[in-house]
N, C-alpha and C positions, 0 to 999 in steps of 0.2 A: 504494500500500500504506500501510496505516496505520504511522503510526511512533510507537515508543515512546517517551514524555518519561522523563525523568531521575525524574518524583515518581511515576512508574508505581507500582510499587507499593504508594506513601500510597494515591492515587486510587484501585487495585483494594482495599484494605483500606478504604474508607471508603463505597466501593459496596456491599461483603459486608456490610460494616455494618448498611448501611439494608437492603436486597435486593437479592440479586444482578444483575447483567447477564443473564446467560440463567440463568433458574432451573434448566433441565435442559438442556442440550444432549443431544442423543438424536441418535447421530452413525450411519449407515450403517457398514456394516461395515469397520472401519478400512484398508484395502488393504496396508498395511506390518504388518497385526498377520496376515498371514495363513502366515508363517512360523511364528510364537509355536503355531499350531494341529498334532493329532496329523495326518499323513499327507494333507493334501488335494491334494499333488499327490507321486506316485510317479513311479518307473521299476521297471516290472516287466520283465525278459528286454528290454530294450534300447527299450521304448517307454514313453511318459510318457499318460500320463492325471492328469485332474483330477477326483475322489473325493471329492463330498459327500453327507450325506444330505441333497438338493433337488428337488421337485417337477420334472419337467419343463419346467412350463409356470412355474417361480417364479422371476422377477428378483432377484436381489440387490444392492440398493442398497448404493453402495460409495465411501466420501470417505477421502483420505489427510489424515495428521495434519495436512500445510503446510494445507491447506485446512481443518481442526479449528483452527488456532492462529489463521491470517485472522480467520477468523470471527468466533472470540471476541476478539479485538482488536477486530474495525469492534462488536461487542457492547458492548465497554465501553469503548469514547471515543463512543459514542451509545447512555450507557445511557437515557434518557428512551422512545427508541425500542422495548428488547428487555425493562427488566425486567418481572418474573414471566412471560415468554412461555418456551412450552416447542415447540422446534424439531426437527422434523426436520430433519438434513443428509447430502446424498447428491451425490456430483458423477457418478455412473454408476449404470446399471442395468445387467446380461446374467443371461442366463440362464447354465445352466452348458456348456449348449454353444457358448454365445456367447464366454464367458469362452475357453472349451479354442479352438476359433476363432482370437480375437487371440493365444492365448498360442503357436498352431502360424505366425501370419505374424509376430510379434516374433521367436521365438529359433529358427527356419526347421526346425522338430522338428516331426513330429504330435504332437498331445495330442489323446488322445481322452477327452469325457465322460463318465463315468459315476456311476450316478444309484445311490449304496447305500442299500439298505432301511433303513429306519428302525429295523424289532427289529434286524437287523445293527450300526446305528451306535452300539449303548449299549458295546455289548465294544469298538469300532473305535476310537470318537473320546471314548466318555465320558457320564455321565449330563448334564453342564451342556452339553458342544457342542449335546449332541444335543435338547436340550430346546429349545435355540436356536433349532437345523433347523427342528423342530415348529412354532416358532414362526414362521418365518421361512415355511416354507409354507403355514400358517393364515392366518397373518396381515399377517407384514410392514411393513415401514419404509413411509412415505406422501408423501416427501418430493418438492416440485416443483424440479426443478431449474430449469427456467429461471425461476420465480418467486424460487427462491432467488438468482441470482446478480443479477437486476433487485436484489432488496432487498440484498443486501449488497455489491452493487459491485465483484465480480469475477468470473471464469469460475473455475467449480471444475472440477479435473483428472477426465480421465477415466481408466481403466485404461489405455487406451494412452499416454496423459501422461506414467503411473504408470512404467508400464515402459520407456519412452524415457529418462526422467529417470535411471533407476534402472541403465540400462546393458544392459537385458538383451538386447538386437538386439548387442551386441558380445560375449558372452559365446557358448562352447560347448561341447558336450556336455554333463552335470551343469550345470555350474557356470552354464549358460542359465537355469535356476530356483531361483538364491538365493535361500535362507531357504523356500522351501515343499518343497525335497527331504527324504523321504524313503525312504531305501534298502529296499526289502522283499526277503528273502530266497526 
């Protein structure tokens, strides 16, 4: 792992200076930021599903922060390497019944996926989620993962990394899906 020196932040301020280390980082769907979002994973009458507006057939590429912060570290102690390049990063892909899948062998619960219509997701999740969804079924993140971690020198986590790391195979009932619960009446 890269380590940080003491002049770190002259160094990162004299980089910004000139041009940044990664101009854009353009990070796959944060994995810890998916609490922060309205409802993607419920318990309705005693069962959990996972609830997005996503394409059936559309992966969602998905890096946690530990692997955003990496990154940008091996980024700029080799900035000659990354500046003005604009990155995709992704250390997973599923789909979302691939997602509900790991999320029923990590916290020993079914989740089942389900796939909300798009006109439905404006009232559910929101104009900007949901413009996201659109986007994210259209188009989507392009990021290679194992090209990435050849170029940056480490294995990025996958979702089950995620949830191992994060406790969720010891947690139960509710408290199995920290941070993405919520209660629907």
């Amino acid at each position: 792992m890269v380590g940080v020196v003491s002049d770190g932040r002259a160094r990162l301020a004299a980089l910004l200076d000139e041009r940044p280390a990664v101009r854009e980082p353009r990070p796959g769907d944060p994995v810890g930021q998916l609490g922060d979002r309205p409802h993607p994973v419920v318990e309705h009458i005693g069962e959990l599903r996972v609830a997005l507006p996503l394409a059936g057939s559309v992966g969602l590429q998905m890096v946690t922060y530990d692997d955003l912060g990496h990154a940008a570290a091996v980024a700029i102690a080799n900035p000659e390497e990354f500046v003005g390049e604009s990155i995709d990063l992704a250390g997973d892909e599923r789909s979302l019944a691939e997602t509900a899948e790991i999320l029923t062998e990590v916290t020993g619960r079914d989740v089942e996926a389900v796939h909300v219509p798009i006109e439905d997701a404006y009232e559910t999740f929101g104009e900007e989620f949901t413009v996201m969804c659109e986007w994210f079924n259209q188009v989507g993140y392009s990021a290679d993962v194992p090209a990435l971690e050849a170029r940056f020198g480490f294995e990025f986590s996958t979702i089950e990394d995620y949830l191992g790391e994060a406790g969720w195979a010891d947690k139960r009932g509710m408290d199995s899906v920290p941070g993405w619960v919520k209660a629907m009446a």
